[in-house]
C-alpha positions, 0 to 999 in steps of 0.5 A, a space after each residue: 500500500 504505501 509503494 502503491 500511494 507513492 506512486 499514485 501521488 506521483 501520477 497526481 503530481 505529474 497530472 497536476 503539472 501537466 494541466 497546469 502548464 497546459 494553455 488552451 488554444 482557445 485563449 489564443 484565439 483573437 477577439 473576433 465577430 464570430 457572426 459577422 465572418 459566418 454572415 459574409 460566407 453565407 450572404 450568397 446562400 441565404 433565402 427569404 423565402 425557403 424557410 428549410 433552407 434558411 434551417 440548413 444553414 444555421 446547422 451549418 453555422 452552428 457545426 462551423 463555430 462549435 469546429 472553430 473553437 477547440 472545445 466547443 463542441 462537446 461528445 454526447 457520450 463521455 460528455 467530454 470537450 471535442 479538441 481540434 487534434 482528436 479523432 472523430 466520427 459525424 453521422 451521415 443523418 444529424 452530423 452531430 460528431 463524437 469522439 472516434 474511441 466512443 463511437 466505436 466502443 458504443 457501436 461494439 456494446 450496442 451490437 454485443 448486447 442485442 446478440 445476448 438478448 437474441 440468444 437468451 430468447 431463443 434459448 428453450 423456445 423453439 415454438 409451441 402449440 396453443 390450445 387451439 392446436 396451432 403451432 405457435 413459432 418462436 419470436 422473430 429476432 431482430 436484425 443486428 444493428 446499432 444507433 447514432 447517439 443523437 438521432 437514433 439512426 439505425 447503422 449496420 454492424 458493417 457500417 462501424 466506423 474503423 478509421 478517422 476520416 475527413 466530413 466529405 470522406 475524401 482523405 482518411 486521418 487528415 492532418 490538423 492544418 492552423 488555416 483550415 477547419 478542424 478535421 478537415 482536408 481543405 479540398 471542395 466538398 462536392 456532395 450533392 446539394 439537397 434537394 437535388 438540383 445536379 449542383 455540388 457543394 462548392 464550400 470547402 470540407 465542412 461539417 454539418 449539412 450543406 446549404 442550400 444551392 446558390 447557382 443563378 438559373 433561368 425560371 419561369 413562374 409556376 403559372 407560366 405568365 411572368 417572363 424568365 428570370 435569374 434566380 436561384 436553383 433552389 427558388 425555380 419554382 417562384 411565384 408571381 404576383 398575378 391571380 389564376 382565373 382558371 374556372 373551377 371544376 364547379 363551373 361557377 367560380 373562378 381560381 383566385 389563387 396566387 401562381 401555382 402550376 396548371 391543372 393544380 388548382 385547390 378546391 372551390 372554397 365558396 359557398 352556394 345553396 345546394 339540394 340533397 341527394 332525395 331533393 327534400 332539403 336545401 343547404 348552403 354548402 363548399 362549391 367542392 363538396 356539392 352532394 350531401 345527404 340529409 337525415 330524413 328516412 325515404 319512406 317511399 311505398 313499395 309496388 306491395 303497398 305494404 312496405 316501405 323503403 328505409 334508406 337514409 336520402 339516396 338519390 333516383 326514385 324507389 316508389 313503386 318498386 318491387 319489394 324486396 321481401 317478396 323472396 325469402 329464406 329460411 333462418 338458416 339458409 337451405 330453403 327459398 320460398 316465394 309468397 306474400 311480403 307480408 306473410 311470416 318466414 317459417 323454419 325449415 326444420 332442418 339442423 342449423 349448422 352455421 359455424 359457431 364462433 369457435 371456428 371449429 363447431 358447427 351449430 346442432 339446433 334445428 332451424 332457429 330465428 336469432 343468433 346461434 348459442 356458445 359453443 358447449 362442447 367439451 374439448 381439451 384446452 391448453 393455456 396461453 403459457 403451455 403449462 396446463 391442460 384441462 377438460 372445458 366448454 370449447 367457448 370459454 378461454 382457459 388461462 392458468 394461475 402460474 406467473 411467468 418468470 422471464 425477463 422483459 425486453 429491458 432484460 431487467 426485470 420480470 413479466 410476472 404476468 398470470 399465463 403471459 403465453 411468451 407473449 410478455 409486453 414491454 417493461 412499463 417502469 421507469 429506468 431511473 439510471 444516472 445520466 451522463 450529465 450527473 444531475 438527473 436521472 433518465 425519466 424513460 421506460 426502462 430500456 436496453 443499452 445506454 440512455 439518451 442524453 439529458 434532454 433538459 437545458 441548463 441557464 448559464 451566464 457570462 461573468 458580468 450577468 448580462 449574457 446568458 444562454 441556454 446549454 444541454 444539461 452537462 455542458 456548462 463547463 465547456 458552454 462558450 458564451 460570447 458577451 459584447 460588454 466591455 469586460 469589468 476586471 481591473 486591469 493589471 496595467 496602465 491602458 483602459 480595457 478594451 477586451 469582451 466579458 470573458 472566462 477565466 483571467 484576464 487575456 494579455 494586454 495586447 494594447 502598444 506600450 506608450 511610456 518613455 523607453 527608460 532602459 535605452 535612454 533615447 527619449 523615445 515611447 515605446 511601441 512595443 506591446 504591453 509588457 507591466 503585467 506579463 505572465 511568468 512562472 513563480 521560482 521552484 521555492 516560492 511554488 512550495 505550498 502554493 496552488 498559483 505557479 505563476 505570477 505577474 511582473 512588470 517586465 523592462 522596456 525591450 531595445 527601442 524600435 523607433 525609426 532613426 535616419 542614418 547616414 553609412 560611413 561612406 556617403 552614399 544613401 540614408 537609411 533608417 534604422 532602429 533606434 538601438 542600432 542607429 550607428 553608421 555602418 557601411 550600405 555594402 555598396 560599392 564606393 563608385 568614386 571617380 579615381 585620378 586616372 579619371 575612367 574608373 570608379 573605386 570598386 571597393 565595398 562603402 568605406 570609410 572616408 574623410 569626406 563623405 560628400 566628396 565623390 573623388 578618390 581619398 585615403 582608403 579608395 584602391 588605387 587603379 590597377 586596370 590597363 587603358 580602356 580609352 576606345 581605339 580609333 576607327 579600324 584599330 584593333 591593336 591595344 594600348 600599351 600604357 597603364 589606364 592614363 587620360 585620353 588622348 593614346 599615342 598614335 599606333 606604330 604597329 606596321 601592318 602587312 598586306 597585299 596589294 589588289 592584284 595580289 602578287 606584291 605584298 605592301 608596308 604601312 602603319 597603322 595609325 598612317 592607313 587609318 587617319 581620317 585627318 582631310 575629307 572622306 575623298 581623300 581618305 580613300 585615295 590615301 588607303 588606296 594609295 597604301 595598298 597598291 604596289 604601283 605596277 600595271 594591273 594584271 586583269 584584262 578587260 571584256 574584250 580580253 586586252 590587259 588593263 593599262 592603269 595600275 595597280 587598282 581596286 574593283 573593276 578595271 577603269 576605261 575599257 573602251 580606250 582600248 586599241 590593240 590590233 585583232 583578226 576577223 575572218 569570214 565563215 569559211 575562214 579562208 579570208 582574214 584581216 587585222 583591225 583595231 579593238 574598237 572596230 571590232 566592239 562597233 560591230 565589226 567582227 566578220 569578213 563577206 565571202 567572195 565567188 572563189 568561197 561560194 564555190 568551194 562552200 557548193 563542192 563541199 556541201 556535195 560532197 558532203 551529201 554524196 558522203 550522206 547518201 552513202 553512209 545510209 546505204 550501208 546503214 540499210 544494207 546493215 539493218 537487212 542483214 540483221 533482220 534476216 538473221 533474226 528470222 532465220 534464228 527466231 522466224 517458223 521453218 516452212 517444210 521444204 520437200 528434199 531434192 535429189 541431187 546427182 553428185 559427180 565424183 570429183 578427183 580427190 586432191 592428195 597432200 603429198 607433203 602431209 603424207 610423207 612427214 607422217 612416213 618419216 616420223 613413224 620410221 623415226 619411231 620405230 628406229 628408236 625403239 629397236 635401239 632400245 631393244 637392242 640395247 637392253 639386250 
């Protein structure tokens, strides 16, 4: 025990600190107008004249603040503050949301108990038989399912929820974000907006219902007769101001109605005299309703004289009718005898044997006028409960003394009912558990599973009284109640308060400062936010024995602030800075002063000078380390030699090599020679083409094919018609020629006439020339036969051709004597040789 008190001090102790140092987040919340921010969300969704729809958005509303505000909204089942961090789970039909650990632990018990009632009823009931004989089967058991909290709307046991899910269902354990609402996922809700009108929500992820739709749409009125309009979805179906004037189904009146749709017109709600249905009476009635029936019996005599009609005012004519009693039975039906109206029915003496009404026995009277009596016969009944069985009247009901002993659909207490026959009714006392709130008790009939929450409403106030607000019973603590007086508390500090009536302490003042900054000693007020009675935690020893841990301090004023205009260290901008920091510093520019070579600038960082206002350079400025930057003349391309110095440059002396215009001579000049523009533009080019020429005669010929005569030169050579070089012309056959001057031959001048000798000698060879012709196509002819003749021979169909006997002439045989004796000669040669041999060997 002692271990076990140690340690649960320890818990208290730990707890303690813990609530303590806990700060809820809606103290950090600012002094907003609630109201005015939801009116501005929901101005485009109200409608004056959808009164269900104006319901839907104060739900809505209502579901926003209660989100906001950490700890407004409050779980009907462990009556505990909802945090913005903490899993939940909203029905789909009242959107009232709970803790997701609850719901699931309600959803669990609420299933689990129901199948422990199911069992216990069908334990030892399998069905039974009345005392009628009928099988009587066992109770029915009702489905599994389980109930929101709030509205009572039966859920599945598949429908329990398992996982923490946004209020549009799009993304499963959404992150708490500081700019979105509470266990939302910020995206478009997109549900169908009710009624349906094809829209979806266009709000983000929120709780509650959605509102109604505040698309624009082009509608006529109901009637038809006013000119389409832009209104909203929901308002199509508007009304004009004009009247009906249909005529009714009565034929008289006309619909004063205002605009409804056609062929809807309410009943006639005037009045007119109309006569009942027998034409006795008249009476002022609705046009709608025009038949009525009066009291009076008819009376009218039958075709018998005898008889009378006893209808109550019915319509059409019964007098002289036939009577209706003229055919007639027996008491008990098996005989139909016709006579006289007025004569007596008799009994047909046979055996009644109508069905009694036991349903079971027939009736063994004779014929009897009247109704039939009990049932007396004697059978074996068994009671309502099955216990007992006893020999009795079939007509009376046999119920035993036995009370039966099981439990009532509370599963509580007992039926205790005299033969209840398993029929035991519902338990009709009342359940007086404690309910979650701990002031009241439940005032229901006693019931299964947990109760309701407590229906009664509790009176809370502000702090000043001025406010108050109607709460659930047990929501008291955690009620947020908004008071627009100024709060009443004595302020801490020196500013008057400002703040709304409130809970708890007072919140930080959040009002500027206003005193002289003492600490800095500059004479400036201090802007910075109240700080005379800041909140700070006690010292370890002082906390000793002391339920506060925290106590108010008047703290020192912070570094000032306040704006001063300072100039940096070297000159270039000012700038202001906060009054603790106000020292020249440098504005890490660079020092842009012009240097004494007087083309660059000091490319330092700003630093520190004699005088700042003087832009040249001064002690601390870099000295010039760059080489001449000054523009090169025109043509140019060769840099300075010098270091950076004031222009003018000195005249360039790099000799430059080129060759001359016709390119078999190479030139020398300077560069600052060939590129001096001293003297007009005329003489500038004569000078640089007088450089670049080598001074010798041109090498080009001209169009006529002579050579130039001028010198060296650029372009095109000058004057080509002065050419005179001397040139042969000679006639078409070139037999005749002659020499002339260039010039001549540019005229025009480029041929000779033939004379007679060079006609002739054209004719003759023109002749020839034919005579050469002629001949070549003969044998071009003679070519082509030959060829054409092979091919037929070749490729041409054989024709049959009968053979011819042709006598042959022996003709003398001419012997080659010379052949034949160097054959002779050789064989011998053969043969000598081998008998040499032969002779040899042997």
């Amino acid at each position: 025990m002692e271990k076990f008190s140690k340690a649960q001090a320890k818990n208290l102790a730990a707890a303690q600190k813990l609530v303590n140092a806990y700060d809820s987040s809606s103290e950090d919340e600012g002094e907003l107008d609630e109201k005015h921010i939801l009116d501005l969300l929901y101005k485009h969704y109200k409608a004056p004249v959808n009164a269900a729809s104006d319901n839907n958005i104060n739900r809505t509303a209502t579901f926003l603040e209660n989100t906001l505000h950490s700890g407004a909204a409050t779980c009907l089942i462990c009556i505990g503050s909802i945090r913005r961090v903490e899993s939940i789970w909203s029905c789909k039909s009242c959107y009232c949301f709970f803790h997701l650990n609850c719901i699931q632990r309600w959803a669990n018990d609420s299933v689990m108990q129901m199948k422990v009632k199911a069992e216990q009823q069908n334990n030892g009931h399998q069905g039974y038989y009345n005392h009628l004989g009928e099988f009587v089967p066992p109770k029915r058991t009702k489905s599994l399912h389980w109930c929101c909290p709030q509205c009572r709307r039966d859920y599945q046991p598949a429908d329990r929820p398992t996982q923490y899910e946004c209020f549009c269902g799009k993304e499963v354990n959404p992150q708490p974000q500081p700019f979105l609402v509470p266990h939302s996922c910020g995206e478009i809700c997109g549900k169908l907006l009710q009624p349906k009108c094809g829209h979806d929500c266009k709000l983000l992820c929120h709780p509650g219902p959605c509102p109604p739709c505040a698309q624009l749409a082009n509608s006529s009125c109901l009637c038809g007769k006013a000119a389409m309009r832009s209104v909203r979805c929901i308002d199509k179906n508007w009304q004009c101001e004009q009247k009906c004037q249909l005529l009714l189904s009565c034929g008289m009146h006309k619909c004063n109605q205002r605009c409804h749709r056609p062929g809807q017109c309410p009943p006639c709600s005037s009045k007119s005299s109309q006569p009942c249905e027998c034409k006795r009476e008249q009476k002022v009635v609705n046009c709608a309703e025009p038949k009525w029936k009066c009291n009076n019996v008819c009376g009218a005599l039958f075709a018998c004289g005898i008889h009378t009609c006893e209808k109550v005012c019915h319509a059409g004519s019964c007098e002289g009718a036939e009577c209706p009693f003229g055919v007639r039975s027996c008491p008990c039906g098996k005989s139909i005898k016709s006579g006289a109206c007025n004569e007596p029915q008799e009994t047909c003496g046979d055996t009644c044997q109508k069905l009694l009404s036991c349903g079971k026995h027939y009736c063994t009277q004779r014929c009897h006028r009247g109704a039939c009596n009990l049932c007396l016969v004697v059978t074996k009944k068994k009671c309502r409960c099955g216990l007992h069985e006893k020999e009795m009247p079939c007509s009376k009901e046999f119920n035993c003394e036995t009370k039966c002993k099981q439990m009532r659909d509370c599963g509580k207490h007992a039926c205790n009912r005299k033969c209840c026959g398993d029929q035991c009714p519902p338990c009709e006392k009342i359940c007086g558990k404690q309910l979650s709130c701990n002031k009241h008790k439940c005032q229901s009939v006693c019931h299964n599973g947990p109760c309701y929450p407590c229906k009664l409403e509790s009176q809370v106030n502000c702090r000043c009284g001025k406010t108050r607000r109607s709460v659930p019973c047990g929501r008291e603590k955690n009620a947020r109640i908004v008071c627009q007086e100024l709060c009443r508390i004595t302020p801490k500090c020196h500013h008057a308060i400002k703040h709304r009536c409130h809970k708890g302490e007072c919140p930080p003042c959040v009002q500027p400062c206003g005193l002289t900054n003492d600490s800095s000693g500059c004479g400036h007020i201090c802007k910075a936010r109240c700080h005379a009675a800041q909140r700070v935690p006690r010292p370890d020893q002082a906390t000793r024995g002391k339920q506060h841990k925290y106590e108010y301090r008047a703290l020192p004023h912070p570094r000032c602030e306040e704006g001063v205009i300072v100039r940096c260290i070297g000159g270039h901008e000012l700038a202001t800075w906060p009054c603790w920091n106000s020292k020249p510093t440098s504005c890490q520019r660079k020092c842009a002063r012009q240097l004494k070579c007087g083309n660059h600038q000091c490319d330092r960082v700003c630093h520190a000078v004699p005088e700042p206002e003087d832009m040249h350079q001064q002690a601390g400025c870099a000295n010039c380390e760059q080489g001449c930057t000054i523009p090169r003349p025109p043509g140019c391309t060769h840099p300075c030699n010098k270091g950076c110095h004031p222009p003018p440059c000195a005249p360039c002396a790099f000799v430059i090599k080129n060759k001359c215009y016709c390119g078999l001579n190479q030139v020398i000049y300077k560069c600052s020679e060939y590129f001096n523009e001293e003297g007009s533009l005329q003489e500038t080019l004569e000078r640089r083409q007088r450089f670049n020429s080598c001074g010798n005669r041109c090498l080009k010929n001209f169009d006529c094919g002579h050579r130039c005569m001028t010198i060296c030169h650029p372009g095109p050579c000058p004057n080509p018609e002065l050419c005179r070089k001397k040139l042969r012309i000679y006639c078409k056959c070139k037999r005749l020629k002659q020499e002339i001057a260039c010039d001549k031959h540019r005229a025009g001048q480029t041929s000779l006439d033939c004379d007679a000798i060079c006609l002739a000698e054209r004719s003759k060879a023109q002749a020839s020339e034919q005579q050469q012709q002629q001949l070549k196509l003969q044998q071009e002819q003679e070519r082509n036969r030959l060829e054409l003749e092979k091919y037929e021979q070749k490729f041409g169909k054989r024709k049959h051709k009968e053979r011819k006997t042709l006598d042959v002439e022996p003709t003398k045989s001419n012997i080659n004597w010379q052949r034949l004796s160097i054959y002779a000669l050789s064989f011998l040669v053969v043969i000598g040789a081998l008998a040499v041999a032969y002779y040899a060997d042997s």
